[in-house]
DRENDO-1510 file (C-alpha; in Angstrom, 1 decimal, always signed):
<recs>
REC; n; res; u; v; w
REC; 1; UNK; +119.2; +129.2; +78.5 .
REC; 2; UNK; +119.9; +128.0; +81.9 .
REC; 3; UNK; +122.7; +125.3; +83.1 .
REC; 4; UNK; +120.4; +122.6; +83.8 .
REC; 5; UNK; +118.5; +123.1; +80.7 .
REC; 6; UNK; +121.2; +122.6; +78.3 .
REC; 7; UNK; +123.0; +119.3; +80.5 .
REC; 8; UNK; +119.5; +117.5; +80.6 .
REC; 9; UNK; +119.6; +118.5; +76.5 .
REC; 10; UNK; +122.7; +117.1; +75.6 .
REC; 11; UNK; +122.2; +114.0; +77.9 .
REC; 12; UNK; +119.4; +113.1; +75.7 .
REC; 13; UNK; +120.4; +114.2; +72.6 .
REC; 14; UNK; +123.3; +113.0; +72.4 .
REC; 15; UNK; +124.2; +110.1; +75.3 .
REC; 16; UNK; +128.0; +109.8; +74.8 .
REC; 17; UNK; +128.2; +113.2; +77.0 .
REC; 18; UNK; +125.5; +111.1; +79.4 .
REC; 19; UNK; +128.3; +108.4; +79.5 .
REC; 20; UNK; +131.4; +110.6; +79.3 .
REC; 21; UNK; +130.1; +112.2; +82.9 .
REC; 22; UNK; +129.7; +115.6; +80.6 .
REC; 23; UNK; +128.1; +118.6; +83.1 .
REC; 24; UNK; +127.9; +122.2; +82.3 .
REC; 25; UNK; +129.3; +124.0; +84.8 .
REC; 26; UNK; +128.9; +127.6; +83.2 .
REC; 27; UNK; +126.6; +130.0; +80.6 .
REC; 28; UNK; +127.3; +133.5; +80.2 .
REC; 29; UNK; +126.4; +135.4; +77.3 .
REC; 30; UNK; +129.1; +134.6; +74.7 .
REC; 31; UNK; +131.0; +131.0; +76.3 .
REC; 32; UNK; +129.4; +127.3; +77.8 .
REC; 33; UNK; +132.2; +126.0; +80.2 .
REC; 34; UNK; +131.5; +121.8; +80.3 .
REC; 35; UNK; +133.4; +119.6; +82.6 .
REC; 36; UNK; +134.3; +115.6; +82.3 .
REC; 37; UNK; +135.8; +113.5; +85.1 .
REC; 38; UNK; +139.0; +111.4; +84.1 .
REC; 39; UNK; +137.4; +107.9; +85.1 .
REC; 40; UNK; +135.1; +107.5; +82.7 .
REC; 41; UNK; +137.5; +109.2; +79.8 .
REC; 42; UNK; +141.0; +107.1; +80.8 .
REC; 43; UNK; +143.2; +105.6; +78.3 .
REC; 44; UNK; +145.3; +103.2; +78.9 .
REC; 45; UNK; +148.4; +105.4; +80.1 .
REC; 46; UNK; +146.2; +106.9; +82.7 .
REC; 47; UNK; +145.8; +109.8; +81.2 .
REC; 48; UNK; +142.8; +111.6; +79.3 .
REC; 49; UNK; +141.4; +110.1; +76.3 .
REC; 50; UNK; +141.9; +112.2; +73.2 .
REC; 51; UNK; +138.6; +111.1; +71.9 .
REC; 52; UNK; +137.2; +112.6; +75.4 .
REC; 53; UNK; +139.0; +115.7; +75.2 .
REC; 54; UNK; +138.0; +116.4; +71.4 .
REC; 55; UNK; +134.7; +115.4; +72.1 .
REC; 56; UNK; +134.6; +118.0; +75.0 .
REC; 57; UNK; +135.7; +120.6; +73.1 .
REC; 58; UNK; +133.6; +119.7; +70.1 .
REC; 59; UNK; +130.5; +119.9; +73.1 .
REC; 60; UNK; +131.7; +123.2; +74.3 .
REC; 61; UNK; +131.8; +125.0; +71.1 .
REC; 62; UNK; +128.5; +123.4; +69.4 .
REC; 63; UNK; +126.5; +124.5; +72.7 .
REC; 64; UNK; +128.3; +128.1; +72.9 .
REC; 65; UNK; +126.6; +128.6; +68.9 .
REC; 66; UNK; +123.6; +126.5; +70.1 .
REC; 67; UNK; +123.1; +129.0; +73.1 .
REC; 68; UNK; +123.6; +131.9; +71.4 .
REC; 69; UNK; +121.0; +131.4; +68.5 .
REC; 70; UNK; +118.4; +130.0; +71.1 .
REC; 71; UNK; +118.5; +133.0; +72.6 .
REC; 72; UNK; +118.5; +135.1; +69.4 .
REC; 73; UNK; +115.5; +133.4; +69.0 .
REC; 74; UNK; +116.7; +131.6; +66.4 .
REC; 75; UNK; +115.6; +127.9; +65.4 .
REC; 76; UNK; +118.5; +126.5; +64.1 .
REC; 77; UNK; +120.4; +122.6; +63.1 .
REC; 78; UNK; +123.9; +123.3; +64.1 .
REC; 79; UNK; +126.2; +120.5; +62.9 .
REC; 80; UNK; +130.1; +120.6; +62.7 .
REC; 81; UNK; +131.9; +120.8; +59.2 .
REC; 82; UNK; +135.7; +120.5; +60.2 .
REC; 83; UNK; +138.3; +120.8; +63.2 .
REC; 84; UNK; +141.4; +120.8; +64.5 .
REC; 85; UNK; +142.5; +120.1; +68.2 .
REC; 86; UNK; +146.1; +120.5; +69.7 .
REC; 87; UNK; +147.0; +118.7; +72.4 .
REC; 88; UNK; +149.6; +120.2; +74.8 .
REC; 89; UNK; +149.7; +118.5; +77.7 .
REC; 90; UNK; +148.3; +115.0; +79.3 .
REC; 91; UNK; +144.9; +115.6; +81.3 .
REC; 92; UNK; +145.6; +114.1; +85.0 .
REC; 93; UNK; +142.3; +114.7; +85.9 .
REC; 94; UNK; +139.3; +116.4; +85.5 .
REC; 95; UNK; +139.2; +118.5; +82.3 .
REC; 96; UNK; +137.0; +121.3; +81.4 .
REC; 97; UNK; +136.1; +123.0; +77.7 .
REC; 98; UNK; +135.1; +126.6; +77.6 .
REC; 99; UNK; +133.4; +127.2; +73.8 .
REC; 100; UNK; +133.5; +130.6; +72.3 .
REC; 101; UNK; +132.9; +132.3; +69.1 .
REC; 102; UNK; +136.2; +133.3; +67.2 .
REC; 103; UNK; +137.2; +136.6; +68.2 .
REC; 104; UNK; +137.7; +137.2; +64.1 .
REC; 105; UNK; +134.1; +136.2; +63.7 .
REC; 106; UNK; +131.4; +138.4; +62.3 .
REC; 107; UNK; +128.6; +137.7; +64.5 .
REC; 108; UNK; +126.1; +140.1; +63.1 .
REC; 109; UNK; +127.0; +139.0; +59.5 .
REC; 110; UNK; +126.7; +135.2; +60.6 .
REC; 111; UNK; +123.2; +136.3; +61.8 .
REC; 112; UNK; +122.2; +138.2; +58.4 .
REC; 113; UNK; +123.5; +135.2; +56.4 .
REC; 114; UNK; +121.8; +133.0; +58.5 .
REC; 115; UNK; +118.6; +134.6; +58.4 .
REC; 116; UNK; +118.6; +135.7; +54.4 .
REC; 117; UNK; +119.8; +132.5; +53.2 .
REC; 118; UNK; +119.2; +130.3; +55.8 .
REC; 119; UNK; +122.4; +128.6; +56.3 .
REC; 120; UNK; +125.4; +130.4; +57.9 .
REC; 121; UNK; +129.4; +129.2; +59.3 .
REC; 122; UNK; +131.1; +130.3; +61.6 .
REC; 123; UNK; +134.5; +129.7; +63.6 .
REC; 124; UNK; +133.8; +128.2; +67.4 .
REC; 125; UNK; +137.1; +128.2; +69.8 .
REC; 126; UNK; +137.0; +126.0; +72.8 .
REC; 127; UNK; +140.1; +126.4; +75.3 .
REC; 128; UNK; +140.5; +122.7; +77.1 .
REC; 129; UNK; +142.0; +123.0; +80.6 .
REC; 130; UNK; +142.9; +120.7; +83.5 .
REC; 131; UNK; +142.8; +122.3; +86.7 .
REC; 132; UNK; +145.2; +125.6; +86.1 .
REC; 133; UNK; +146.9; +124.4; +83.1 .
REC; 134; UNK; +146.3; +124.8; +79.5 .
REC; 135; UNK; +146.1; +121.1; +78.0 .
REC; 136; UNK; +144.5; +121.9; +74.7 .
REC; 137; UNK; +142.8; +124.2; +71.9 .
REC; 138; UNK; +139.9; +123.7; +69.3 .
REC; 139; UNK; +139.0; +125.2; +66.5 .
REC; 140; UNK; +136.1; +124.4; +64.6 .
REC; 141; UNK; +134.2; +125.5; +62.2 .
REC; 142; UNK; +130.0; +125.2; +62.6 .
REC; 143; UNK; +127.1; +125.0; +59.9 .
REC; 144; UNK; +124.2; +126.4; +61.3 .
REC; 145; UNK; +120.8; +125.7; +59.1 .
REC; 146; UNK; +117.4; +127.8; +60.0 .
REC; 147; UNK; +114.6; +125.9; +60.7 .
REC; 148; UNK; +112.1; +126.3; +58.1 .
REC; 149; UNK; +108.8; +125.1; +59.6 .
REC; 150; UNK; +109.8; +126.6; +62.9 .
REC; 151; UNK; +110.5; +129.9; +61.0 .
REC; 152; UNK; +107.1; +129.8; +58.9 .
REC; 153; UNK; +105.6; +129.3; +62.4 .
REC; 154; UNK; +107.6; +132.3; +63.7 .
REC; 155; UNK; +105.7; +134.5; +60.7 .
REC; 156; UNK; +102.5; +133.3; +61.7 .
REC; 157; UNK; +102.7; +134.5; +65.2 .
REC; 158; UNK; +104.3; +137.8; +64.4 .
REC; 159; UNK; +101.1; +138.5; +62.0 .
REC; 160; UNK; +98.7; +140.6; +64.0 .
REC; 161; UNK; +95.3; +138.2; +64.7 .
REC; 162; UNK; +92.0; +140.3; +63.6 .
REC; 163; UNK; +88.9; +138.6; +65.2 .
REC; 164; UNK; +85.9; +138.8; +64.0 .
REC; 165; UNK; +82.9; +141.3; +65.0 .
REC; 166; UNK; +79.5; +140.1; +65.8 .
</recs>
């Protein structure tokens, strides 16, 4: 999935990250690094809205599973079942999210679960920065549900087509 793919996605799926300023600045093959300026996310102190930040992070981690099972091919609902978020510092500026799958995880059983019984969890980090300092972690933990009539219309191209003979 490309950068500009999954910020025009999330802009109209889901417009609070249209409103919080939300861009992706980064996909590789196991992270999504997303970015928020302060303006739009300010509390009253000056400082970063915790709201913002969570959200962020929530962003990070849901697209970094989102990613990863679009390009597994993999039609999927992915919503969020629980989370914590520690804040360590105030966010002076802009702050950036980078989601990735819990080092602990077992990707390829997620995958088998997923695709046996077709709903799966797993544990999403995101690492919350701004600028070069640590201001926050995320841990969350991610329902991801198969798509059944995308998946019977997976099976139905994967059948080889026999045309008939004259």
């Amino acid at each position: 999935m490309e950068r500009d793919d999954l910020e025009i996605y999330l802009h109209e799926q889901i417009p609070l990250t249209k409103a919080m300023g939300v861009s992706v600045r980064s996909i590789t093959s196991d992270t999504v690094t997303l970015a928020a300026p302060l303006a739009p996310n300010i509390n009253p102190k000056g400082t970063g809205f915790g709201g913002s930040a969570s959200t962020l992070c929530i962003l990070a981690a849901w697209s970094t599973l989102h990613v990863r099972l679009t390009d597994a091919g993999l039609p999927t609902e992915i919503v969020i079942h629980s989370n914590t978020m520690e804040y360590q510092r105030p966010i002076r500026g802009e702050f950036v999210a980078t989601g990735a799958i819990n080092a602990d995880a077992d990707w390829p059983g997620f995958l088998k679960t997923l695709e046996s019984r077709k709903k799966a969890r797993v544990e999403v980090e995101a690492a919350l920065r701004c600028g070069d300092e640590a201001v926050g972690v995320f841990r969350g933990r991610f329902v991801a549900f198969l798509r059944e009539e995308e998946t019977a219309q997976l099976e139905v191209v994967k059948k080889p087509v026999t045309l008939p003979r004259d």
